[in-house]
Backbone as JSON, one array per atom type, in Angstrom:
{
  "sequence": "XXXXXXXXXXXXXXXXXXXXXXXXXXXXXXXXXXXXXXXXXXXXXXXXXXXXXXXXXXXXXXXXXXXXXXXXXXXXXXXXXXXXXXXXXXXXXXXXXXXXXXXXXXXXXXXXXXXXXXXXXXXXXXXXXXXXXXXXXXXXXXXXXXXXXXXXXXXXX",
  "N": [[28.39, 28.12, 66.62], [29.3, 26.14, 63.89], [28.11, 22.95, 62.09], [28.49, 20.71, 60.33], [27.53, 18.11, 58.16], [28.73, 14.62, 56.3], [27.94, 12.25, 54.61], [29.41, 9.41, 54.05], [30.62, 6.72, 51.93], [32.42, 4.61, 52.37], [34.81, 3.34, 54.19], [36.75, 4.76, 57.14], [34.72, 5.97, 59.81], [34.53, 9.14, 61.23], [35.1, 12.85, 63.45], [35.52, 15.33, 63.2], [36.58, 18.37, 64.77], [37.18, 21.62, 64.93], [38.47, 24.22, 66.28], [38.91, 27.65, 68.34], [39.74, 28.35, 70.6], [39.59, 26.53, 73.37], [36.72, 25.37, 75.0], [34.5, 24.85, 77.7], [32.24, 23.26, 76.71], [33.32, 22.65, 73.97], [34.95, 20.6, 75.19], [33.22, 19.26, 76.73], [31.71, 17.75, 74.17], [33.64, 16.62, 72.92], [34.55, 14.41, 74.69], [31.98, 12.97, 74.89], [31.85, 12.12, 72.62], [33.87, 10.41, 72.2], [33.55, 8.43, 73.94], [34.74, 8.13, 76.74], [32.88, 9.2, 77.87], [31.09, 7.27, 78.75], [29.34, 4.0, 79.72], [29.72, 0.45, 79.78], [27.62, -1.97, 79.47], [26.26, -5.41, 80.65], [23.01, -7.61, 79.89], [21.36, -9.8, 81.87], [21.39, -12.47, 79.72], [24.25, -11.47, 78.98], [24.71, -11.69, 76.58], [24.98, -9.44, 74.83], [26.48, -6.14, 74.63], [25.44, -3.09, 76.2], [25.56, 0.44, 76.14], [25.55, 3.06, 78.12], [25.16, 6.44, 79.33], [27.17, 8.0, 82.51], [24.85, 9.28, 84.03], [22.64, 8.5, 83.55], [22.39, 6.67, 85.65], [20.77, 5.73, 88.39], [22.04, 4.59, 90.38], [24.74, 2.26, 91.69], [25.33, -0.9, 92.5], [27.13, -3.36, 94.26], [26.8, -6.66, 94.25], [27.61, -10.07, 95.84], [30.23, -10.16, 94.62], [29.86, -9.49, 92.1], [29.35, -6.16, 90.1], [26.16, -3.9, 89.42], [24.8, -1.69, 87.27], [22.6, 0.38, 88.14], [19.65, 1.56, 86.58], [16.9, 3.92, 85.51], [14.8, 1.51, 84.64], [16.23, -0.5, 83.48], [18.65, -2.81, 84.58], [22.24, -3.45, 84.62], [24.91, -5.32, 84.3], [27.95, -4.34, 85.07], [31.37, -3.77, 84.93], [33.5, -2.92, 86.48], [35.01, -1.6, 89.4], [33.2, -1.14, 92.0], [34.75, 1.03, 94.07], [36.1, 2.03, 92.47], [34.56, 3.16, 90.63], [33.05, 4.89, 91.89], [34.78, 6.99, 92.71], [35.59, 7.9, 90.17], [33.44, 8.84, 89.56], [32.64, 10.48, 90.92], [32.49, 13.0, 90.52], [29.9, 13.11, 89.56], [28.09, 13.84, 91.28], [27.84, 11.05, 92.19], [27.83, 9.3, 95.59], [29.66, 7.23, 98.2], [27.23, 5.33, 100.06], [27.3, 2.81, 101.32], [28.65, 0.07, 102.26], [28.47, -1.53, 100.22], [27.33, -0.2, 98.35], [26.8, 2.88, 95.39], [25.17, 5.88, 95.63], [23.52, 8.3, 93.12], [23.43, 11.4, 93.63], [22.02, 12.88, 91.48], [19.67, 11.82, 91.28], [18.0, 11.55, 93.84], [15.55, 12.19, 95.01], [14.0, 13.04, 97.71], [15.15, 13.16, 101.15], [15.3, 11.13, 104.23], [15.49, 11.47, 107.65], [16.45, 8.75, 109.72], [16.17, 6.42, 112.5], [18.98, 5.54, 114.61], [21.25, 6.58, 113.18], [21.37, 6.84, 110.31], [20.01, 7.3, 106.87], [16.97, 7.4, 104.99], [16.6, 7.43, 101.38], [14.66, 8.64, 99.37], [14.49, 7.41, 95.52], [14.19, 9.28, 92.22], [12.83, 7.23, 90.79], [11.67, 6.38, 91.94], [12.13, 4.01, 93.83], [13.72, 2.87, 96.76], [16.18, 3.74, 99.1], [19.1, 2.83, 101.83], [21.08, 4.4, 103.5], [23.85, 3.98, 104.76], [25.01, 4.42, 108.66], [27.63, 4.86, 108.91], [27.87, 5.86, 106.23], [26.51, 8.2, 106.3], [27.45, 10.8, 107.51], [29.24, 11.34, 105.22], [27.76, 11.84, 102.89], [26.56, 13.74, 104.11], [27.89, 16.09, 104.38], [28.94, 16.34, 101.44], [25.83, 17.46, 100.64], [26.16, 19.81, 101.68], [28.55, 20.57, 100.61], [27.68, 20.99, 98.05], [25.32, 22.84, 98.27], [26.91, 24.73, 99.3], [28.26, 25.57, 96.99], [26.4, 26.52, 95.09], [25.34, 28.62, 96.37], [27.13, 29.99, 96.26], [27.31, 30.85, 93.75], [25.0, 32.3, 93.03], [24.93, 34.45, 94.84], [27.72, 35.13, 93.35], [29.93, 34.97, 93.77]],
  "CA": [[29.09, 26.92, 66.23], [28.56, 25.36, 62.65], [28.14, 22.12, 62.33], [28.4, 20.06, 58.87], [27.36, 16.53, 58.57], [28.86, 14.3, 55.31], [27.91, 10.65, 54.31], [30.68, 8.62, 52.94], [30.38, 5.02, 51.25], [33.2, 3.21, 52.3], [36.21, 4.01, 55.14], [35.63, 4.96, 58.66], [33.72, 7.18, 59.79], [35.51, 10.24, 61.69], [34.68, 13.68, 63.82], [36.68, 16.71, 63.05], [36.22, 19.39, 65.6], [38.01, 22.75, 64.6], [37.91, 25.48, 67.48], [39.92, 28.77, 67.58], [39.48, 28.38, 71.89], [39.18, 25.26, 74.09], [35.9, 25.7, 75.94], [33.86, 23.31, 78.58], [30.93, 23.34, 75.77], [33.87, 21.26, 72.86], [35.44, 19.52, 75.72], [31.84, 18.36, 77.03], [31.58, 16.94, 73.02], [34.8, 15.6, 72.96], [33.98, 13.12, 76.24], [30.9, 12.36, 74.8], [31.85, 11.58, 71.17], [35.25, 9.61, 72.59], [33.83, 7.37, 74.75], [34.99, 8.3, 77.89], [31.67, 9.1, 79.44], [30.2, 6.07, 78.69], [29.83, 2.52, 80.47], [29.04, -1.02, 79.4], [27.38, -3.41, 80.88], [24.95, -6.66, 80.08], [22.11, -8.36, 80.68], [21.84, -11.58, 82.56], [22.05, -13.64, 79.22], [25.45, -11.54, 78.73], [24.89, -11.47, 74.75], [25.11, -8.13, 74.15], [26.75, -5.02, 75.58], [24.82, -2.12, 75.96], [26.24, 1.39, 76.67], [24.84, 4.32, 78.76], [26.15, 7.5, 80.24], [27.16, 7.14, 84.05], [24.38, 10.48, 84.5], [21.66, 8.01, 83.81], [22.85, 5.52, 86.49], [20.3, 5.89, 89.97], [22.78, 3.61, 91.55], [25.51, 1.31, 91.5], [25.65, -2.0, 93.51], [27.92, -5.02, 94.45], [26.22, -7.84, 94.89], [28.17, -11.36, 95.31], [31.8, -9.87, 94.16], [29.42, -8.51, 90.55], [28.7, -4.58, 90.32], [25.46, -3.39, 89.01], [24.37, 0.14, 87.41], [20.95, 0.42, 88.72], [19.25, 2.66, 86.29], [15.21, 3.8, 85.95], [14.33, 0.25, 84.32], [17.28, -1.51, 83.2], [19.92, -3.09, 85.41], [23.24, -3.7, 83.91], [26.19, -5.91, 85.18], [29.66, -3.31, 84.79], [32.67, -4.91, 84.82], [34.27, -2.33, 86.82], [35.02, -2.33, 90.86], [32.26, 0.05, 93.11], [35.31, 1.82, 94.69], [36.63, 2.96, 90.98], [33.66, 3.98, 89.82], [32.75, 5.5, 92.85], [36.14, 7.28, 92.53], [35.75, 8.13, 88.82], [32.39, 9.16, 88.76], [32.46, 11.51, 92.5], [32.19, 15.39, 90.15], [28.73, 13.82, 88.42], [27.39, 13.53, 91.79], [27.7, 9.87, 92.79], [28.22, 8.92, 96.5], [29.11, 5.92, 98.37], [26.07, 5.12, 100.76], [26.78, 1.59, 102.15], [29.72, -0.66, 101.69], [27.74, -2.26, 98.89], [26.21, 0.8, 97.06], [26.73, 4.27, 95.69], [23.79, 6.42, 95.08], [23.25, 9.57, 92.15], [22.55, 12.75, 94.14], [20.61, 13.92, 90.88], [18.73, 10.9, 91.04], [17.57, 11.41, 95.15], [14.06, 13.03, 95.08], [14.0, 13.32, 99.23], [16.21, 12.22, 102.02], [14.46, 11.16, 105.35], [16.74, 11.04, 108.6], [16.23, 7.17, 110.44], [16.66, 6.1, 113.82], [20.09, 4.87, 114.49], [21.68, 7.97, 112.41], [20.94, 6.44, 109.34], [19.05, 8.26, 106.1], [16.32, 6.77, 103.82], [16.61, 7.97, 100.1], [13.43, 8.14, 97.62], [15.37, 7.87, 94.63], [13.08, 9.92, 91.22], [12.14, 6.02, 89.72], [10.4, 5.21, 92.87], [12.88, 3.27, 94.68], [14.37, 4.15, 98.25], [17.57, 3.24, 99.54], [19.35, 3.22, 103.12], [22.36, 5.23, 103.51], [24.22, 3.7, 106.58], [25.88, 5.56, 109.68], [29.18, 5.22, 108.48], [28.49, 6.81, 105.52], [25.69, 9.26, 106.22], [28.28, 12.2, 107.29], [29.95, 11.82, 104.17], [26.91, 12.34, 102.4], [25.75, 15.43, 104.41], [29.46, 16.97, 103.67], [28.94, 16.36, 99.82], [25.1, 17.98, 100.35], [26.69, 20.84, 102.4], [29.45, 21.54, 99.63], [26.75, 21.31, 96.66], [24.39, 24.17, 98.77], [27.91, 26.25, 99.43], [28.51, 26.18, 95.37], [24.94, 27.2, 94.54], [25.07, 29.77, 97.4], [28.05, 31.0, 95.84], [26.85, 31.17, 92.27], [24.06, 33.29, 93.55], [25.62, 35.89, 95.43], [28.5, 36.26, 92.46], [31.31, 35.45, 95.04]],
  "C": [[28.39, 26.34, 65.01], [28.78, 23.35, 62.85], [28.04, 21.02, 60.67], [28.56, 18.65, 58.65], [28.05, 16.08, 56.9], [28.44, 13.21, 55.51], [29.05, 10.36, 53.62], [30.29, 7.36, 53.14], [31.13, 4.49, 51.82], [34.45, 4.04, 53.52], [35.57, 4.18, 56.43], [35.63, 6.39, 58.89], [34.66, 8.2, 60.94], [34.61, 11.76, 62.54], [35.87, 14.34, 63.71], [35.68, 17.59, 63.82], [37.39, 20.12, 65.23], [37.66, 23.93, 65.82], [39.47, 26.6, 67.47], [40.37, 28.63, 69.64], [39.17, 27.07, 72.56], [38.19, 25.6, 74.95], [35.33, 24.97, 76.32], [32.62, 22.82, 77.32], [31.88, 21.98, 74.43], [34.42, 20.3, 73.93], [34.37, 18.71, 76.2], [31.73, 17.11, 75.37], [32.28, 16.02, 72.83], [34.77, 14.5, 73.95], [32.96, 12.85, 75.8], [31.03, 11.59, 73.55], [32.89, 10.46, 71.44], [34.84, 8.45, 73.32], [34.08, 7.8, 76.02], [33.9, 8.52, 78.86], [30.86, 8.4, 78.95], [30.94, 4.61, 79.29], [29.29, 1.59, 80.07], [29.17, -1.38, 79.94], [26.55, -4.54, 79.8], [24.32, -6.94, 81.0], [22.58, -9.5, 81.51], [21.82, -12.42, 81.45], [23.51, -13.2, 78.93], [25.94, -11.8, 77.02], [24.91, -10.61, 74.22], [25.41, -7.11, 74.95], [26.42, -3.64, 75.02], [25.65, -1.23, 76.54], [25.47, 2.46, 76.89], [25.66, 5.44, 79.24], [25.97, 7.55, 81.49], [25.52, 8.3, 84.34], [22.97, 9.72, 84.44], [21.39, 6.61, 84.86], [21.8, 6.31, 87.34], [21.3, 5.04, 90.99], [24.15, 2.78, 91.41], [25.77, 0.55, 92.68], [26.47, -3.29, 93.48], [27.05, -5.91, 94.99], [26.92, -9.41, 94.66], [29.42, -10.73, 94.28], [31.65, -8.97, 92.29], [29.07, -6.95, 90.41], [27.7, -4.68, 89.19], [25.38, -1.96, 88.87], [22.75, -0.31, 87.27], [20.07, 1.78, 87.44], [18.01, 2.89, 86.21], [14.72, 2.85, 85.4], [14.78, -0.3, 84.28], [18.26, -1.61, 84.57], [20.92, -3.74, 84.35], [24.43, -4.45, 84.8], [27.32, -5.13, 84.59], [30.55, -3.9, 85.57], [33.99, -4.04, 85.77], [34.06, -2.17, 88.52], [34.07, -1.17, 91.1], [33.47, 1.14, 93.32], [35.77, 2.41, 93.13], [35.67, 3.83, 90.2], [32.89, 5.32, 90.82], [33.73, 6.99, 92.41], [35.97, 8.24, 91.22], [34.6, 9.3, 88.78], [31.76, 10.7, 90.01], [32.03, 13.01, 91.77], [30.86, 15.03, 89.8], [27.5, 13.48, 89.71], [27.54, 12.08, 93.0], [28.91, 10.05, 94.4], [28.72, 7.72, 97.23], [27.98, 6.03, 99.75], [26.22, 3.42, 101.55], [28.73, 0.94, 101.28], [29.72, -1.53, 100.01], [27.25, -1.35, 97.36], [26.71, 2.35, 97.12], [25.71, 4.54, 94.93], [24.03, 7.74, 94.44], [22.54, 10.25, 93.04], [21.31, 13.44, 93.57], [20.16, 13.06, 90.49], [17.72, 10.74, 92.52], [16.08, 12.34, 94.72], [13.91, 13.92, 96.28], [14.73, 12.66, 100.32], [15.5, 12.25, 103.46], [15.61, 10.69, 106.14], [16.2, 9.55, 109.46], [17.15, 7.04, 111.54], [18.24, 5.4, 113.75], [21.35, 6.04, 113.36], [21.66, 7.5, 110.93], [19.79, 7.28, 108.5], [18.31, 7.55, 105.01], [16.35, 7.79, 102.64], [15.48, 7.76, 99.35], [14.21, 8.86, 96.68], [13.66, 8.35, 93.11], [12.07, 8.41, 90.82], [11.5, 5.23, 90.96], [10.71, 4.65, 94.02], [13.48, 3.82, 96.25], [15.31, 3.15, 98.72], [17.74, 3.71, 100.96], [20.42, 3.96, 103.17], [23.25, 4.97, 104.7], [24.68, 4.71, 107.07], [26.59, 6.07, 109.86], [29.0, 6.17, 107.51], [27.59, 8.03, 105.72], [26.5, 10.7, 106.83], [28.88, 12.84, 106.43], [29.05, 12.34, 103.03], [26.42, 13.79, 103.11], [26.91, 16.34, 103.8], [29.47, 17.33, 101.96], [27.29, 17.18, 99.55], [25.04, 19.43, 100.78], [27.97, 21.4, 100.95], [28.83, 21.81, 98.18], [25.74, 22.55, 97.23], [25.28, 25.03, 98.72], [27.94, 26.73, 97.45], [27.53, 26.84, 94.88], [24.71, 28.76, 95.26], [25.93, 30.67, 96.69], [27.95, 31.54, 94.07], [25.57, 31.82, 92.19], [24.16, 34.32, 93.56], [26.85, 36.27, 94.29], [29.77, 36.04, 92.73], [32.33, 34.44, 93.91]]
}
């Protein structure tokens, strides 16, 4: 793939992608250059909106009717509901874990099982989360169909 950068003075600025084949490699670019896999949020003064990709999220929480993306330092207020993003964001991993919270699979480090059928999470940045009862089957199901895909990209099948 070539790649050819220009400067221009004055007009807006533009991406031309030319391909002879549609493959996951330009459509990965295309979602990344477009916007689409990115989310804004703000601080708590709410003066500036920052944008991240959901893949660096560890979390997302409702707290008091507001959603947070939890990420390894920053917290962000996102303007968008838990269940949508939940929803939206389910192929890059994310679960829900509590009525309040979904948690990044490739942000879990170790999962410990807790009395009451309940699962503690050490998420990579340190943190550890609960996973309630309700949802902890739906989480084993989603860590049961990520071992079958790997199993199966192994063997070839």
């Amino acid at each position: 793939m070539k790649i050819t950068l220009q400067k221009v003075e004055s007009g807006n600025e533009e991406i031309l992608i030319r391909y002879c084949e549609m493959t996951q490699e330009i459509s990965d670019v295309i979602k990344r250059f477009s916007g689409a896999s990115r989310l804004a949020g703000t601080k708590e003064d709410a003066q500036k909106i920052y944008y991240f990709v959901p893949e660096e999220v560890y979390y997302f929480e409702s707290v008091d009717g507001m959603v947070y993306a939890c990420l390894e330092k920053e917290v962000y207020r996102v303007r968008t509901k838990l269940e949508q993003l939940v929803y939206q964001y389910e192929p890059l991993g994310f679960v829900r874990c509590s009525r309040t919270m979904a948690v990044n699979l490739y942000k879990v480090e170790w999962l410990k099982s807790q009395p009451g059928g309940r699962i503690l999470a050490a998420l990579q940045n340190g943190e550890k989360i609960v996973i309630s009862r309700k949802y902890a089957e739906n989480l084993r199901e989603q860590l049961k169909k990520g071992s079958r895909r790997s199993g199966e990209a192994q063997d070839g099948r």
